[in-house]
C-alpha positions in Angstrom: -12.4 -41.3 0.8 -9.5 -38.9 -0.3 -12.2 -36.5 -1.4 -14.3 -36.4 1.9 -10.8 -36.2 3.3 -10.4 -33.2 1.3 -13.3 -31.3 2.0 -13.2 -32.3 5.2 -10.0 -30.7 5.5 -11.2 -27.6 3.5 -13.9 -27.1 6.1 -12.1 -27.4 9.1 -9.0 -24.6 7.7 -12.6 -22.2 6.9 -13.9 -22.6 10.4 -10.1 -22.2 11.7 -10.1 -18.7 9.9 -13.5 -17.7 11.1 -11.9 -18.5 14.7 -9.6 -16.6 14.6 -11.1 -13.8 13.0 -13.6 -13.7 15.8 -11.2 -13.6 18.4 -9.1 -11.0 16.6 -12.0 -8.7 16.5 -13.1 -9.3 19.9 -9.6 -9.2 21.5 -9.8 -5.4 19.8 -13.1 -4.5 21.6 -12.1 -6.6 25.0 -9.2 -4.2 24.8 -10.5 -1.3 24.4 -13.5 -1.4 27.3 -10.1 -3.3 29.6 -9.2 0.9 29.5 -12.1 2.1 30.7 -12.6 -0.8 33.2 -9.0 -0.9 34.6 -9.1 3.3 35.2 -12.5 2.8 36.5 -11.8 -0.3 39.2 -8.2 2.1 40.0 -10.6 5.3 40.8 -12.7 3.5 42.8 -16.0 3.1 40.6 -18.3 1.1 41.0 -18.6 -1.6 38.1 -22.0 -3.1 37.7 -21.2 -4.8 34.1 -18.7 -5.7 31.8 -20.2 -6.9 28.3 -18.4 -7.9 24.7 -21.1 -6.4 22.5 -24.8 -5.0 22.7 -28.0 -6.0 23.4 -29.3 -9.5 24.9 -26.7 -11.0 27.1 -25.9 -14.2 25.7 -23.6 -15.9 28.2 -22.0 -14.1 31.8 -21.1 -14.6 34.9 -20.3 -12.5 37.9 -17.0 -12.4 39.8 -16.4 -10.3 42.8 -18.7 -7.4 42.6 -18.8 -7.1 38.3 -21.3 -9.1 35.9 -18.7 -10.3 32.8 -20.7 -10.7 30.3 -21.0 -11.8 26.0 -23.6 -10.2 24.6 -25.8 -10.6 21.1 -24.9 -7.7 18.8 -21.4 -8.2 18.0 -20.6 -4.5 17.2 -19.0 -3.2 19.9 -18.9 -3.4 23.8 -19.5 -0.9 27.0 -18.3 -0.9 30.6 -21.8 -0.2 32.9 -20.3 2.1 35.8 -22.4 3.4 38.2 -23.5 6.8 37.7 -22.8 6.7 34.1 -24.7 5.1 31.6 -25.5 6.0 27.7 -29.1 5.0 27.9 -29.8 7.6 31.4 -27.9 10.4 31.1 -29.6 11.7 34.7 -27.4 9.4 36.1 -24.7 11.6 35.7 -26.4 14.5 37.7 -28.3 12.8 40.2 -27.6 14.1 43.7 -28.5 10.8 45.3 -25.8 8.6 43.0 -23.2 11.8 43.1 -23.1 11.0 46.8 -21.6 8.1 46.6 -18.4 7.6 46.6 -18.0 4.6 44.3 -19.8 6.1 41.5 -18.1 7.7 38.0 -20.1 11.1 38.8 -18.8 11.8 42.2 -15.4 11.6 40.5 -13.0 14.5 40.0 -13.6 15.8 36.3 -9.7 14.9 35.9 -10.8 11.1 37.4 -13.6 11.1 34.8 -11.4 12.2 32.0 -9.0 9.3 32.4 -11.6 6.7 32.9 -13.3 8.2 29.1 -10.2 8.4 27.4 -8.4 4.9 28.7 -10.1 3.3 25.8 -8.7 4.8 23.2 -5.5 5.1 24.9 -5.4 1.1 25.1 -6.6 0.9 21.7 -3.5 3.1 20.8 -1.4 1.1 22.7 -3.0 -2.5 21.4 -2.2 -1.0 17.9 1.6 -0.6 18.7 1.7 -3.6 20.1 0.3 -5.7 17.2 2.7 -3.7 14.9 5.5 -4.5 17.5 4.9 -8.6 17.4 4.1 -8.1 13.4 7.2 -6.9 12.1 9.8 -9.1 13.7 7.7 -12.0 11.8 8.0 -10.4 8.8 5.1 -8.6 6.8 4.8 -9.3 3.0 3.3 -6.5 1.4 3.8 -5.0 -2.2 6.5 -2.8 -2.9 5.6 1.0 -4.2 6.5 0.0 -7.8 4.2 0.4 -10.9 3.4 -2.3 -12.1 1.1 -1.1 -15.3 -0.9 2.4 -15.8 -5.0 3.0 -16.8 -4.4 4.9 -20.3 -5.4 8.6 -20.1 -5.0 8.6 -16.4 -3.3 11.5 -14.7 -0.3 9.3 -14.1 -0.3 7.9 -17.9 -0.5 11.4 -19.2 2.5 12.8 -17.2 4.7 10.0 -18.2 5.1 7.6 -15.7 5.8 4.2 -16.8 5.4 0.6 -15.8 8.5 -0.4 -13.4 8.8 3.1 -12.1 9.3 3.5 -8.3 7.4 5.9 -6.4 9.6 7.5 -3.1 7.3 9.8 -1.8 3.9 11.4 -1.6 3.7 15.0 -0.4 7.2 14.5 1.4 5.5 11.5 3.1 8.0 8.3 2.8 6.4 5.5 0.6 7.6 2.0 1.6 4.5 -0.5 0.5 2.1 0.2 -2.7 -0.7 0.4 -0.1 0.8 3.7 1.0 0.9 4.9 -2.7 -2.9 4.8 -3.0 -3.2 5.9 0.5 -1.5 8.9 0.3 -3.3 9.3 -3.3 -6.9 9.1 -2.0 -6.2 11.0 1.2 -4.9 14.0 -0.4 -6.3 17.3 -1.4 -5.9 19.2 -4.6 -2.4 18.1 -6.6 -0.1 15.4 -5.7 3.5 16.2 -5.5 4.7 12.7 -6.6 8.5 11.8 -6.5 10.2 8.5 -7.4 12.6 6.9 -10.2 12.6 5.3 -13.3 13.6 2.1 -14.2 17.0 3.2 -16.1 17.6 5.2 -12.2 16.6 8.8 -13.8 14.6 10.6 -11.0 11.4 12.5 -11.1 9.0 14.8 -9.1 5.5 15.4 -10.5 2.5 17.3 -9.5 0.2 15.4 -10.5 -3.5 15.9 -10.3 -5.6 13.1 -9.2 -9.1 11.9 -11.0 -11.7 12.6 -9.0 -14.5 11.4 -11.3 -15.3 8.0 -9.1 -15.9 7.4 -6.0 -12.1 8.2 -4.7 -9.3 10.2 -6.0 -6.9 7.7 -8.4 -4.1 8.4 -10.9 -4.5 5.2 -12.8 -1.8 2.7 -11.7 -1.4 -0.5 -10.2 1.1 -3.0 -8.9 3.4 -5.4 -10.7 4.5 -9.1 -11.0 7.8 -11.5 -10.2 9.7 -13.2 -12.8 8.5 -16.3 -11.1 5.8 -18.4 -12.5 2.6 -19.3 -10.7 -0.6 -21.2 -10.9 -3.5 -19.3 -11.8 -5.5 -18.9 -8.3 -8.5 -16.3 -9.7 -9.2 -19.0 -12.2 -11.9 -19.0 -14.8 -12.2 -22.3 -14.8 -13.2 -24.0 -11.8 -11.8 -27.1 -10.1 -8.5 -26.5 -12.4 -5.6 -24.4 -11.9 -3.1 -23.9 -14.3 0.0 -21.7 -15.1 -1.6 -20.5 -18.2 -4.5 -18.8 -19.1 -7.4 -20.6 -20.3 -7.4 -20.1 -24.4 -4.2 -18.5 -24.4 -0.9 -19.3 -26.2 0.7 -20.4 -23.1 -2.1 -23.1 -22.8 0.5 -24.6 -25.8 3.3 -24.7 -24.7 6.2 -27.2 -25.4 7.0 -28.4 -22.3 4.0 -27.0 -20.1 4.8 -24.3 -17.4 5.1 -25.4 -13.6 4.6 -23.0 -10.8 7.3 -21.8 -9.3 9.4 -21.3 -12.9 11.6 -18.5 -13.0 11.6 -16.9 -15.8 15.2 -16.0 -16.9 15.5 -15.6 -21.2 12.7 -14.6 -23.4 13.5 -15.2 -27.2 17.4 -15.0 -26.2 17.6 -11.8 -24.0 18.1 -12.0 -20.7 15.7 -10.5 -18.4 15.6 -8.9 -15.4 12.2 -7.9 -14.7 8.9 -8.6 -15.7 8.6 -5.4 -16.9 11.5 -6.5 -19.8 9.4 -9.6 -20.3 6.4 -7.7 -21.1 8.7 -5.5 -23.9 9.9 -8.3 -25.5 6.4 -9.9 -25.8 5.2 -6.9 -27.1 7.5 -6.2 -30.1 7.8 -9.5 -31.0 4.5 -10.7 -30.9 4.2 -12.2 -33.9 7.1 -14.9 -33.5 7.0 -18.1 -31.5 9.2 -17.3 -28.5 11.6 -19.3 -26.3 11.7 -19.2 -22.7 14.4 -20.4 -20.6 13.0 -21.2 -16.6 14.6 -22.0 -14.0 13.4 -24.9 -12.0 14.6 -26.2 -9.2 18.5 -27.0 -10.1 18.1 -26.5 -13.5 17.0 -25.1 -16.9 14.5 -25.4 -19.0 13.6 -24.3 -22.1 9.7 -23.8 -23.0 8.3 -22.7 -26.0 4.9 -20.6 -26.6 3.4 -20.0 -30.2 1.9 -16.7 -31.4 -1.5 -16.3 -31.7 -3.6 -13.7 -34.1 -6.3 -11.2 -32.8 -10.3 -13.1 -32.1 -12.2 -10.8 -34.5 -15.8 -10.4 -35.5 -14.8 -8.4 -38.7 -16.1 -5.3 -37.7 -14.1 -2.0 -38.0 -15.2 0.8 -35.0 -14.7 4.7 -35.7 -11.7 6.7 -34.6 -13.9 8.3 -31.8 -11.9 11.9 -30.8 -8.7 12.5 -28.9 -8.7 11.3 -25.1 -5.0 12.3 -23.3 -2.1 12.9 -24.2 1.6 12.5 -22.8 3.5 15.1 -22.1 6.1 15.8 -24.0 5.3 13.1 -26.6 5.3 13.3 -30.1 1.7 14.0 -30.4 1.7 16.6 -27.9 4.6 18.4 -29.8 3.0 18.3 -32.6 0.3 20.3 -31.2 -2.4 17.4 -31.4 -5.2 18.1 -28.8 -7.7 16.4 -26.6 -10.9 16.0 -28.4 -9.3 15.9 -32.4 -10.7 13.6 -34.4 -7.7 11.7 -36.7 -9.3 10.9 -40.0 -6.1 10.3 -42.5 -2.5 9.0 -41.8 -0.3 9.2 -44.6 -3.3 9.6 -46.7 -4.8 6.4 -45.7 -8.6 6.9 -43.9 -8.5 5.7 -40.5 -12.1 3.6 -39.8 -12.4 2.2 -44.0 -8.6 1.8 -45.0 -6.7 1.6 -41.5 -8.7 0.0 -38.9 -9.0 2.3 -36.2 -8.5 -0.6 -33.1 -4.8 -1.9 -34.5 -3.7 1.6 -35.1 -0.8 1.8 -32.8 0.6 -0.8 -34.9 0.3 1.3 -38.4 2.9 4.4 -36.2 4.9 0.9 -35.1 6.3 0.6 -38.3 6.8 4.3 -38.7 9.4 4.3 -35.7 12.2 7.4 -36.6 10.0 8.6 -39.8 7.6 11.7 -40.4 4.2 10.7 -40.4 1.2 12.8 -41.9 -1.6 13.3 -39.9 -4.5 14.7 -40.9 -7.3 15.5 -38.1 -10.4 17.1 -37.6 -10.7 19.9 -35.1 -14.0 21.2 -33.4 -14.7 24.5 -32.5 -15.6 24.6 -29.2 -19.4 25.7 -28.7 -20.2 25.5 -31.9 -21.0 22.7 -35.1 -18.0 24.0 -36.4 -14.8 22.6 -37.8 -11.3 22.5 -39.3 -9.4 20.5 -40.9 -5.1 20.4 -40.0 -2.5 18.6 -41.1 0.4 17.7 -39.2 3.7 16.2 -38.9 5.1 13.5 -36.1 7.7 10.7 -35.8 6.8 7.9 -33.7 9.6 6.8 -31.0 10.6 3.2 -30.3 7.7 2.2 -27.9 5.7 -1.0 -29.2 2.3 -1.3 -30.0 -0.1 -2.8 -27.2 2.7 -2.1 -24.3 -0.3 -0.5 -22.8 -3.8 -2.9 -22.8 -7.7 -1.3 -22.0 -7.6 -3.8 -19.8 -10.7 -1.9 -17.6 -14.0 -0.5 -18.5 -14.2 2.8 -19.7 -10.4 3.3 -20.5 -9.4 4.2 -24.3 -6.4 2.7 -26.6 -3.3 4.0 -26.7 -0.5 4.7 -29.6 2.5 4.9 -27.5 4.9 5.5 -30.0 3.2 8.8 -30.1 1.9 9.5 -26.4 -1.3 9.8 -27.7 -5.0 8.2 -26.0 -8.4 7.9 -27.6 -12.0 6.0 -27.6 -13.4 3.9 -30.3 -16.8 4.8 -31.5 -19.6 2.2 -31.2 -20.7 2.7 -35.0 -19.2 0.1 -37.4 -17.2 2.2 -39.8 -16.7 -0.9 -42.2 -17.5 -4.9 -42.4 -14.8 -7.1 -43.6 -16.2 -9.3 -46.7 -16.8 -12.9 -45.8 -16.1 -12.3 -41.4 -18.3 -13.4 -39.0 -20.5 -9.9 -39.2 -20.2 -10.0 -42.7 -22.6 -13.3 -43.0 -24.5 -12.5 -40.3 -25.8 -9.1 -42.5 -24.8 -6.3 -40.3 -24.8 -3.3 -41.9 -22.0 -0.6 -42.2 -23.5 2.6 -40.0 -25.3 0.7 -37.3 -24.3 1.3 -33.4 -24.1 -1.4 -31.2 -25.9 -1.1 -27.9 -24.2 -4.2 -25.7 -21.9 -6.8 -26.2 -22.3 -10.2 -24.0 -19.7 -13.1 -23.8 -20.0 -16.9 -23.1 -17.8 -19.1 -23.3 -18.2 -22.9 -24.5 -15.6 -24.2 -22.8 -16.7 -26.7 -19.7 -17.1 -24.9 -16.2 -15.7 -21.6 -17.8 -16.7 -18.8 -15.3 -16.4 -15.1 -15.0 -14.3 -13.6 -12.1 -16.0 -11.5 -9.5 -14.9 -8.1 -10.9 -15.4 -9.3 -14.7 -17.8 -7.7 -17.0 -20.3 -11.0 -18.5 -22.1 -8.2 -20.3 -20.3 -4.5 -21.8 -23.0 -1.9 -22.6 -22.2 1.0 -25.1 -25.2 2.6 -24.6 -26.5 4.3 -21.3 -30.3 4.7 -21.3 -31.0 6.7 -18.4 -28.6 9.5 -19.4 -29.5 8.7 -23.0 -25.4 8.7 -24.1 -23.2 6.4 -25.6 -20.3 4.9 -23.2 -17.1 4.3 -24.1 -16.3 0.7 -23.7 -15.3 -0.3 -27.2 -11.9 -0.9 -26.3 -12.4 -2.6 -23.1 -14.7 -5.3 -25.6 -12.7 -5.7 -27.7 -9.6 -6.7 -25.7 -12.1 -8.9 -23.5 -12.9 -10.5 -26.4 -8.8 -12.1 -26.7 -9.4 -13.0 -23.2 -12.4 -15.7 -23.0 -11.8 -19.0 -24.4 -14.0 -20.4 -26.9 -15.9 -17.6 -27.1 -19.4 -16.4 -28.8 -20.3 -12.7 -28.6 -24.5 -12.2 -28.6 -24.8 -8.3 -29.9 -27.8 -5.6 -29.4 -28.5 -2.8 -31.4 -29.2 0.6 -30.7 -31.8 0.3 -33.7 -34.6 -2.1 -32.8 -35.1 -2.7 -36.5 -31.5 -4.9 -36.3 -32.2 -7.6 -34.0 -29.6 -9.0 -32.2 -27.2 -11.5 -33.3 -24.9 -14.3 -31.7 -21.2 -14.2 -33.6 -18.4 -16.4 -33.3 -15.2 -14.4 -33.3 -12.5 -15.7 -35.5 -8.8 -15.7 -35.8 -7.8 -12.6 -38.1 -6.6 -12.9 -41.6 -4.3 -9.7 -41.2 -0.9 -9.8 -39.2 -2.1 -8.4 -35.9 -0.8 -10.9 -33.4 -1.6 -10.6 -29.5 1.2 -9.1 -27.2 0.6 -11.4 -24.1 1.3 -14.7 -24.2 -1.0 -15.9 -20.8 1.6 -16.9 -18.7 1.0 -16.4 -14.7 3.5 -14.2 -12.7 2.9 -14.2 -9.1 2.5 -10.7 -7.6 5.4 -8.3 -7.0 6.6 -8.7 -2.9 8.4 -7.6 -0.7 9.3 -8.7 3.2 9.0 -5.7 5.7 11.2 -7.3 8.7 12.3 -5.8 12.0 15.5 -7.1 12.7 15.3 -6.7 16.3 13.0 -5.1 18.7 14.6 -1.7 18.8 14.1 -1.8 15.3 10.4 -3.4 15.7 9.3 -0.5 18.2 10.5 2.2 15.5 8.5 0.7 12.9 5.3 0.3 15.3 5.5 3.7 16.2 6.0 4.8 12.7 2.7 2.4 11.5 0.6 3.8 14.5 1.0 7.2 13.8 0.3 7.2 10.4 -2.3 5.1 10.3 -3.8 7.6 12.8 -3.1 10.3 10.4 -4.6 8.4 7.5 -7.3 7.8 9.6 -7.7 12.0 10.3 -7.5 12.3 6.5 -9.9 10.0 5.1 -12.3 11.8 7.6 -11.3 14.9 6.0 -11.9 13.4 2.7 -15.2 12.1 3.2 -16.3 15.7 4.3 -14.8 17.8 1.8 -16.3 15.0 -0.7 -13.1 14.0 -2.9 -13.8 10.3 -1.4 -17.4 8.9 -1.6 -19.2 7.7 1.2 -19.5 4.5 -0.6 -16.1 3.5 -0.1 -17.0 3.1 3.4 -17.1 -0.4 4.9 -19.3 -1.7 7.9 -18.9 -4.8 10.4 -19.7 -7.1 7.7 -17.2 -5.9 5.4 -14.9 -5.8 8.1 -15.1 -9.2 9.3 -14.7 -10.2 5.5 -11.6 -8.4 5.3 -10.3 -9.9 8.2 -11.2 -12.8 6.8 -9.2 -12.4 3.5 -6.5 -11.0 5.4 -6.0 -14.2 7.8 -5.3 -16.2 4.7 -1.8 -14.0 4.2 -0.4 -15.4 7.3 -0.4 -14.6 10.9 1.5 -11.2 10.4 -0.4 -9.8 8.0 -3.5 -10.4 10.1 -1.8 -8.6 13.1 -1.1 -6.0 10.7 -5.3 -5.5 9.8 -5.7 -5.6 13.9 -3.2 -2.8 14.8 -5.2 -1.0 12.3 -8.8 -1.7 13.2 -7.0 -0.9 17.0 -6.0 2.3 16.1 -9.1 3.0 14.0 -11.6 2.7 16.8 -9.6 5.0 18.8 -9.8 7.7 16.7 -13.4 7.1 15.9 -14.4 6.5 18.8 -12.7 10.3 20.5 -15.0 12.1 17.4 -17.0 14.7 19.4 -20.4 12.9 19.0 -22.5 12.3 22.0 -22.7 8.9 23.1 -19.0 7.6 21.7 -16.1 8.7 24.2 -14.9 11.6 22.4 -18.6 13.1 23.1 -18.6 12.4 27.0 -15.0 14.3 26.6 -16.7 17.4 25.6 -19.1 17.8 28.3 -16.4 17.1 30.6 -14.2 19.7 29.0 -17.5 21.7 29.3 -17.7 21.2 33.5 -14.1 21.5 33.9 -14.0 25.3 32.5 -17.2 26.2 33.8 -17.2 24.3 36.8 -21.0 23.3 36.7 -22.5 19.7 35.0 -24.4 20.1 31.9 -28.6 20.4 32.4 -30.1 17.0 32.5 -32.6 18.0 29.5 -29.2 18.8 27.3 -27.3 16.0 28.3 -30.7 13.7 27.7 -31.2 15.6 24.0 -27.1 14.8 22.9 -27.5 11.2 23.7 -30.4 10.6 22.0 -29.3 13.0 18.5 -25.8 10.5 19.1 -28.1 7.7 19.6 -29.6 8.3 16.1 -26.5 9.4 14.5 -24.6 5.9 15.6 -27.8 3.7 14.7 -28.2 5.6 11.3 -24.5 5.2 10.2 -24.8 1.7 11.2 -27.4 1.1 8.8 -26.2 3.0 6.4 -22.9 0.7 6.5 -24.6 -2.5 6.7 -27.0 -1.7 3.7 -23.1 -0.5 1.8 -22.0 -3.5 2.9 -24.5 -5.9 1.4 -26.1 -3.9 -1.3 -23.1 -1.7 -2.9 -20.5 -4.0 -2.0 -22.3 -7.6 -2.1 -20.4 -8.9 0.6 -22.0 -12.4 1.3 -23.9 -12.7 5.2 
């Protein structure tokens, strides 16, 4: 009974959501054809129908002279005035209907303007007004701190680190992390970045952004609490836990609870997760003591080390990727695309495996190292060989993780970023790859992961399957690094392997612990998300920050236009009413504010789209009216007839084109 209780329970709080969602989204549209309506019925038109949506009318009835009506394609809405309507643009110069006096075309061109434009003015005004009731309940949101960096990013390579806070973008005030990668997308050519570090040293960067995907980035994202919390995008399903599945923390002595603060981490005092991740990382190898806080008192909980999962396979130094600046390996004169072969004499790939060697410059910290690389000329099969000289600086090994496809490894004691190869350089004697006979020299073409462990699953944005090996442009891809740390991740794992070769067929491996001292720097424990409160104190204050919120999210709207034309943000990022009404979904879990907050947005959205000069939208009837109030004549039937039809097209196609993003690209579930 308890569980039908539960589900039961489940169910209802789903369709609750879905309620709410639909009213959210229709209270936008009812608002925003309320403008035109109101003007209309206050000029004296004539209005023959009032519907929420397209096509089929579903449900209506008829007060006074107007049909109210709900109608089948949820998209949208329209106010039918007489004299005006989309789908016969003669209305609008016929004689007979300009005769009469109740219809929209025997209306003033200033009449006519005020009845187009009411919509988006009462969208503006909706917008405000959801920001207005949203703040004085208090919106949680994620401060404009950086939480951790994508190695050989633009932000990586000019030296911002984790814990940093960003104050402005392009002179524009940053108050939420959402603004950060706003005003990142949105912009054009470099960033002018300022903010402060963690020690309260300030900065202001140009930086320029990556524009190789499908939006402009500079490869950071957002941070964590000191308090503990159950792991909600869990692996594991029907269990939720405060530790990561196969992780030391699943060890602990006593367990975690949610809702532990974390105060000491192997006796030092922390502040911020971002000290909790440096102490993890240069001791790594130790079992380390944490003191929580929970409830009224303290608790001490410790978590074991744990070695590397290997397969016993050593990967190529590939070639330089980044470089910080101002690091030791940029003042050394190291370059992007150097290959390091030797350090101190030792060959990097048979004698120093390539994946741990941030660790080998660890224990170099204040010392000259010797580095020998190899140097290609550029156009040609050329090389040379240099030595150099470098001392590593106090920064531990694995601070920074390949936590995403495609990003390299780092040596930050040295500032220095670069991709493993996918040809095995060496095979360690008696290691999983060892007995399973694979050869020193072969390339790997795809790793896959499973995991034995019972209801194990992957999450939504998770790789199951990392290719090295692209066969439609016929090149490799560099996701070595990004494998290899997936491979610490998975509990009870088994790797299955393809070869580039078809002569080695593929093989299923069983990573083990390594024999060597390479110990991993995160322990698995669960911090809840970085948060802050944005909170109007009182309404002068509330009114301040909705007029703030409404204009930029105007402007943001204005540049992501901009940005789609111009090209530095892809079409695909585009969403459609599906992906909307998911969003709005997602967002009415966060609480009542935050779903106001997605409203006022959406409210200000359709305004602006909606005054875009197309035929058929409101900003389109604007222009012919402009049109007849200079020249002081209507527009010819036969043009007015031809520019509905070309906005006709132009709306359907972009509404297909959205859909198909929505559940092809984006596999958002209908």
């Amino acid at each position: 009974m308890d569980i039908l209780a539960f589900d039961f329970s489940s169910i209802l709080n789903n369709v609750l959501h879905i309620l709410y969602v639909a009213l959210g989204l229709g209270l936008v549209i009812f608002f925003h054809e309320l403008g035109h309506f109101a003007v209309a019925k206050w000029c004296g038109v004539f209005v023959e129908r009032f519907s929420i949506g397209f096509g089929p009318i579903l449900w209506s009835f008829k007060r006074g002279e107007t049909e109210y009506a709900l109608s089948a394609v949820p998209f949208g809405g329209y106010v039918k005035m007489l004299g005006q309507d989309d789908m016969d643009p003669s209305q609008l110069t016929s004689e007979e209907i300009a005769r009469d006096p109740r219809s929209y075309s025997s209306k003033t061109v200033a009449q006519r303007m005020g009845i187009i434009s009411a919509g988006v003015i009462m969208n503006v005004i909706t917008g405000c007004m959801f920001y207005m009731v949203a703040f004085p309940l208090g919106v949680e949101t994620s401060p404009p701190q950086v939480g951790s960096l994508q190695i050989g990013k633009p932000a990586w390579q000019k030296g911002i680190r984790p814990g940093d806070t960003l104050a402005s973008i392009n002179g524009r005030e940053l108050l939420t992390f959402q603004d950060i990668l706003r005003g990142i997308t949105l912009s054009q050519g470099a960033t002018q970045i300022s903010g402060h570090h963690l020690d309260g040293t300030t900065f202001d960067l140009a930086i320029a952004p990556d524009e190789s995907g499908e939006r402009r980035i500079v490869g950071i994202s957002e941070g964590d609490l000191m308090t503990l919390s159950v792991y909600e995008h869990s692996f594991v399903e029907g269990q939720k836990t405060t530790a990561m599945p196969g992780s030391p923390a699943e060890n602990a002595e006593p367990a975690f609870k949610d809702g532990d603060v974390v105060k000491s981490i192997g006796g030092r005092d922390v502040k911020n997760y971002f000290e909790v991740l440096d102490v993890m990382a240069r001791r790594r190898s130790e079992p380390l003591e944490y003191v929580v806080e929970r409830g009224s008192e303290k608790v001490s909980v410790t978590v074991p080390a744990q070695k590397f999962r290997d397969l016993g396979m050593w990967f190529d130094f590939e070639k330089v990727a980044a470089l910080q600046e101002d690091s030791p390996a940029a003042k050394a004169n190291l370059q992007v695309g150097d290959k390091i072969t030797k350090v101190n004499g030792a060959d990097v790939g048979t004698e120093i495996n390539p994946f741990f060697l941030g660790e080998y410059f660890e224990s170099f910290v204040g010392q000259e190292v010797e580095v020998q690389v190899k140097r290609f000329v550029e156009g040609s099969a050329d090389s040379q060989h240099i030595k150099v000289m470098l001392v590593p600086t106090d920064r531990p090994a694995w601070s920074e993780l390949p936590q995403i496809e495609g990003v390299p490894l780092s040596i930050p004691s040295i500032g220095l970023a670069y991709h493993l190869s996918s040809i095995v350089s060496k095979v360690v004697p008696e290691s999983p790859a060892a007995k399973a006979e694979i050869a020193q020299g072969v390339t790997l073409k795809s790793m896959k992961f499973e995991s034995s462990q019972p209801n194990f699953k992957f999450g939504e944005e998770d790789s199951k399957v990392v290719a090295f090996w692209d066969p439609k442009k016929n090149v490799a891809v560099k996701n070595m690094a990004y494998a290899m740390w997936k491979m610490q991740e998975i509990p009870q794992v088994s790797v299955s392997i393809e070869f580039t070769d078809d002569k080695n067929k593929p093989v299923t491996l069983k990573p083990e612990f390594t024999s060597a001292e390479h110990f991993l720097p995160r322990r698995g424990v669960i911090h809840q998300g970085l948060s802050i409160v944005l909170l109007a104190n009182n309404w002068g204050d509330a009114v301040s920050m909705a007029v703030d919120y409404t204009r930029g999210s105007a402007i943001d709207i204005y540049l992501t236009l901009r940005s789609l034309f111009t090209g530095t943000l892809s079409v695909k990022n585009l969403r459609g009413p599906v992906g909307i009404a998911q969003a709005a979904y997602k967002v009415s879990h966060h609480g009542f504010s935050n779903f106001l907050l997605f409203l006022a947005f959406l409210s200000i959205n359709l305004a602006v789209l909606n005054f875009l000069p197309i035929p058929l939208l409101d900003g389109g009837h604007m222009v012919f009216l402009i049109w007849e109030g200079v020249t002081r004549r209507r527009p010819h039937p036969r043009v007015l007839e031809y520019a509905q039809i070309c906005g006709f097209v132009f709306v359907v196609s972009l509404m297909i084109l959205v859909i198909c993003l929505d559940v092809f690209v984006h596999k958002f579930k209908v």
